[in-house]
ZARO-335834 format. One line per field, with one value per residue: residue number from 1; residue in three letters; x, y, z of N, C-alpha, C, O in turn. Coordinates in steps of 0.2 Angstrom, whole numbers. Layout:
<sites>
resi <- c(NUM, ...)
resn <- c(ALA, ...)
n_c1 <- c(X, ...)
n_c2 <- c(Y, ...)
n_c3 <- c(Z, ...)
ca_c1 <- c(X, ...)
ca_c2 <- c(Y, ...)
ca_c3 <- c(Z, ...)
c_c1 <- c(X, ...)
c_c2 <- c(Y, ...)
c_c3 <- c(Z, ...)
o_c1 <- c(X, ...)
o_c2 <- c(Y, ...)
o_c3 <- c(Z, ...)
</sites>
This chain:
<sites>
resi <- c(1, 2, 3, 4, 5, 6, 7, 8, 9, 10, 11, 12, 13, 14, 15, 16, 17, 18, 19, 20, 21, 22, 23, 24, 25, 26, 27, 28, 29, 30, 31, 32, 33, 34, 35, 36, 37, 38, 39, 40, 41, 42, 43, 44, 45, 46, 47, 48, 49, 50, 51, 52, 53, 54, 55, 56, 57, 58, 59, 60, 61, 62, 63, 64, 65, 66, 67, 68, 69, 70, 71, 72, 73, 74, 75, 76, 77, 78, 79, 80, 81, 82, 83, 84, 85, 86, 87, 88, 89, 90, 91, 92, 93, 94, 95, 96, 97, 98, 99, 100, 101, 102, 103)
resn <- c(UNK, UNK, UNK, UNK, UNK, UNK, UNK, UNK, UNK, UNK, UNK, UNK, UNK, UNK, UNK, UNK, UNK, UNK, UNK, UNK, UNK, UNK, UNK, UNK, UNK, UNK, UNK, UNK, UNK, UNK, UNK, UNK, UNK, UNK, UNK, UNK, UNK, UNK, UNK, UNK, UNK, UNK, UNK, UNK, UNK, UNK, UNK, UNK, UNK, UNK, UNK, UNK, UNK, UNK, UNK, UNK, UNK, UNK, UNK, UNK, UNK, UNK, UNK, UNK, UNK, UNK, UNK, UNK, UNK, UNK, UNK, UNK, UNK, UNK, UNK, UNK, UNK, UNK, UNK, UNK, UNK, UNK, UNK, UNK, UNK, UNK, UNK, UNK, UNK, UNK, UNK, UNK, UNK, UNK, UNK, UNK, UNK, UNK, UNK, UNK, UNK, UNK, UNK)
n_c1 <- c(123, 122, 108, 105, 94, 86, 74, 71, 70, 81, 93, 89, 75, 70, 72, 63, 50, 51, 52, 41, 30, 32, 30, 17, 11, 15, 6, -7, -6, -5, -18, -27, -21, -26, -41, -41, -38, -49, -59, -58, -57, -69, -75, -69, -77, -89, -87, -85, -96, -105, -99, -99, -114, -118, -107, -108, -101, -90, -75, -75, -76, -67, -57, -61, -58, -45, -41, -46, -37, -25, -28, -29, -17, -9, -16, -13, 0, 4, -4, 6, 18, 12, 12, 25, 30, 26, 33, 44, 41, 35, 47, 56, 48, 51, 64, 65, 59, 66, 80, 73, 69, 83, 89)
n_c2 <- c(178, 173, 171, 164, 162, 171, 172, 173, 163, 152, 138, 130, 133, 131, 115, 111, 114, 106, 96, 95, 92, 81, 73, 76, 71, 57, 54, 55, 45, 34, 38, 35, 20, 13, 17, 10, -4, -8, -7, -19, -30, -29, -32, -45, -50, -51, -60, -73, -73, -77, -87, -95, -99, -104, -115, -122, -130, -124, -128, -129, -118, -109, -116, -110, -97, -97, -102, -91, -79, -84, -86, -73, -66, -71, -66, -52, -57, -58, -48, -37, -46, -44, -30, -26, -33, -29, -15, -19, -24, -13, -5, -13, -11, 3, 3, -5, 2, 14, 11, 4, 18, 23, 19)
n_c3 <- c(62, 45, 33, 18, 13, 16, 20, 34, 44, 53, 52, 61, 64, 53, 51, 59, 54, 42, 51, 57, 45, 41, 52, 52, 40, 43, 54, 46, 37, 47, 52, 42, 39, 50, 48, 38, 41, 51, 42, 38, 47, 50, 39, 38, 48, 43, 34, 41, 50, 38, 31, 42, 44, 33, 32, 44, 52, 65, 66, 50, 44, 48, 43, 29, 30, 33, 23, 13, 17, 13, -1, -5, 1, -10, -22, -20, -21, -33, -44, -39, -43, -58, -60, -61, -69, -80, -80, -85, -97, -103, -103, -109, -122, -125, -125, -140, -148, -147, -155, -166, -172, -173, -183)
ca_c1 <- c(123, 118, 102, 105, 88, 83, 66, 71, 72, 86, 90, 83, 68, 69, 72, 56, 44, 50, 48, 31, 26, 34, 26, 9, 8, 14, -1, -13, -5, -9, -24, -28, -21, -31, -49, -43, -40, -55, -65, -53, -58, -77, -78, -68, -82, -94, -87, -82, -102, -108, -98, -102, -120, -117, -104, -114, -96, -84, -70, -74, -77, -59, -52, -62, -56, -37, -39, -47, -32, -19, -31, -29, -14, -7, -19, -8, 8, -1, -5, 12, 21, 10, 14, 33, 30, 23, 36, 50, 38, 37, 58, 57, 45, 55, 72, 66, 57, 75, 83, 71, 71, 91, 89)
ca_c2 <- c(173, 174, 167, 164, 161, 178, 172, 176, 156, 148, 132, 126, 134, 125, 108, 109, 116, 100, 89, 96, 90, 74, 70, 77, 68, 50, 54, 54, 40, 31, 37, 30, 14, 14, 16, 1, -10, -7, -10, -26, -33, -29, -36, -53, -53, -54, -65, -77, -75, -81, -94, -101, -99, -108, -121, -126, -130, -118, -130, -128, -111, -107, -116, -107, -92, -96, -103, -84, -77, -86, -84, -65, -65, -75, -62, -49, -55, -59, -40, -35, -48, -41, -23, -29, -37, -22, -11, -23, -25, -4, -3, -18, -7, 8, -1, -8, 8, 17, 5, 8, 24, 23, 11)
ca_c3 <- c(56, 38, 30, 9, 9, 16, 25, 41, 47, 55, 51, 65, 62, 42, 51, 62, 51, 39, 56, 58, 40, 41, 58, 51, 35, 47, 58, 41, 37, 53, 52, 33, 39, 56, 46, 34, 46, 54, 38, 35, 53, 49, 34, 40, 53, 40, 31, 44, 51, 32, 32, 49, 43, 27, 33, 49, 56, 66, 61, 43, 45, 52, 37, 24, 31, 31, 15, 9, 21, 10, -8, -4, -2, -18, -27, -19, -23, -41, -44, -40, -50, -63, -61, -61, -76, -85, -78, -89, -104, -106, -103, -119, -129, -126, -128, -146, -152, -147, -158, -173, -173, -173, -193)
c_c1 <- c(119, 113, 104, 99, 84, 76, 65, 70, 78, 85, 88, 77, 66, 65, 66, 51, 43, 48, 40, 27, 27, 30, 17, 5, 11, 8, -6, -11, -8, -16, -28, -27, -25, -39, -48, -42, -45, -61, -60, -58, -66, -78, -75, -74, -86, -96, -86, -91, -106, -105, -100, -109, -120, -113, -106, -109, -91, -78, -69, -73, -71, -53, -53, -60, -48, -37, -40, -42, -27, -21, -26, -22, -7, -9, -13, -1, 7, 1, 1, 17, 19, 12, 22, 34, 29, 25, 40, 46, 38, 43, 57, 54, 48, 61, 73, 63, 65, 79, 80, 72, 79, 93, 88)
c_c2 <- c(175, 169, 169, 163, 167, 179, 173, 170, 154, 142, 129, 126, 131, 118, 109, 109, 110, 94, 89, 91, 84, 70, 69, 70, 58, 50, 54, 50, 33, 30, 34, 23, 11, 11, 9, -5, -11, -10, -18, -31, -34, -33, -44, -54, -56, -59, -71, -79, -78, -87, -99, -101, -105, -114, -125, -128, -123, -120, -126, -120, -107, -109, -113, -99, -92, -98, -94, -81, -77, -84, -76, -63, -65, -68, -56, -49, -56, -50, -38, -38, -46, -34, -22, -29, -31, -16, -13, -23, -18, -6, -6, -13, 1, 7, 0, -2, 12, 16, 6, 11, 26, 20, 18)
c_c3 <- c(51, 38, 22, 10, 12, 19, 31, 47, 49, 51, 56, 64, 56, 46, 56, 59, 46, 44, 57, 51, 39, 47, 56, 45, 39, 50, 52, 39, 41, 53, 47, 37, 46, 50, 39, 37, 50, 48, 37, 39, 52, 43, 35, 44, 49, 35, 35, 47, 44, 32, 38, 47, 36, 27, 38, 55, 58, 62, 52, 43, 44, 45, 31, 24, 29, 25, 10, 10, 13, 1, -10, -5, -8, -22, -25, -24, -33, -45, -43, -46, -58, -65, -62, -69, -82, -86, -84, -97, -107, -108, -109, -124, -132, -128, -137, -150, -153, -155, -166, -176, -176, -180, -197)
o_c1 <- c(114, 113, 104, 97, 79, 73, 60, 68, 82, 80, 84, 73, 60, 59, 65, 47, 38, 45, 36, 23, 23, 26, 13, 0, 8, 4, -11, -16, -11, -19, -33, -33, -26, -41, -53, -44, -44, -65, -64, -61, -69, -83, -78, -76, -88, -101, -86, -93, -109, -109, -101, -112, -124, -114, -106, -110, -89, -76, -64, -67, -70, -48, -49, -59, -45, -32, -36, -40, -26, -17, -22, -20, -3, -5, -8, 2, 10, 6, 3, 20, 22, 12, 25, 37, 32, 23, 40, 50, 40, 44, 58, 57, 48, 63, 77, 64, 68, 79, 83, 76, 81, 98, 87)
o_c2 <- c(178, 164, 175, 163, 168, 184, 173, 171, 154, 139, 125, 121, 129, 115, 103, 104, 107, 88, 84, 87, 80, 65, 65, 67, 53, 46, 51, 46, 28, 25, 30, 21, 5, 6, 6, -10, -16, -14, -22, -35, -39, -37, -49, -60, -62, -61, -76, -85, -83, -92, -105, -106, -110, -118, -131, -129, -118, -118, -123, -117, -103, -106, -112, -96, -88, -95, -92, -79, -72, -81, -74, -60, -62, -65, -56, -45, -53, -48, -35, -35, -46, -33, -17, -26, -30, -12, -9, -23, -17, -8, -3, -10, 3, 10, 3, -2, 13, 20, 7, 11, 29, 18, 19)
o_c3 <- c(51, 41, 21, 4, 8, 21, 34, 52, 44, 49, 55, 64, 55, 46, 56, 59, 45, 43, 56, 53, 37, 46, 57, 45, 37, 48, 54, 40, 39, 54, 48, 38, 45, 49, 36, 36, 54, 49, 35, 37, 54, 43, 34, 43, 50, 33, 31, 46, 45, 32, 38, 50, 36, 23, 38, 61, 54, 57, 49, 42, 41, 42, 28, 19, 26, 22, 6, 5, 10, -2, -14, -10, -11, -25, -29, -27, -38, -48, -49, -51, -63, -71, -65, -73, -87, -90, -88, -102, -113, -114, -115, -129, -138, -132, -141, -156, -158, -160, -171, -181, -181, -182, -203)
</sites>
């Protein structure tokens, strides 16, 4: 069988060596998101011990928590809707520059 690419690989050989990097770079992946949910879980702790220190109840505690839970993620979806947003305000400024340009 021919090789056009002349490196002395089969395609199987092609198709592993890109398995290889796809497995590799999931595994640093994994691993990235392993060490932030580890800091996630740490820093709720510490925040869950200040509050029970501060609020004096568990109860309240558990609510101040899911309330920060739910804050966080609003900010989330916040931050995104904003990147969105800013994505469409470019395209407008390049639309109407276009358009100038074109008078």
């Amino acid at each position: 069988m021919s090789n056009p690419e002349g490196n002395g690989e089969g395609p199987e050989q092609t198709a592993f060596v890109e398995l290889e990097k796809i497995v590799e770079a999931a595994l640093q992946h994994l691993t990235e998101v392993t060490r932030r949910a580890e800091m996630a879980e740490d820093r709720n702790a510490e925040f869950e011990t200040l509050i029970k220190r501060f609020a004096g109840d568990e109860g309240d505690a558990g609510q101040v928590l899911h309330r920060l839970a739910q804050l966080e993620e609003d900010n989330e979806d916040m931050r995104s809707r904003l990147e969105a947003g800013q994505v469409s305000v470019d395209k407008l400024i390049a639309k109407i520059r276009f358009v100038e340009e074109g008078q």
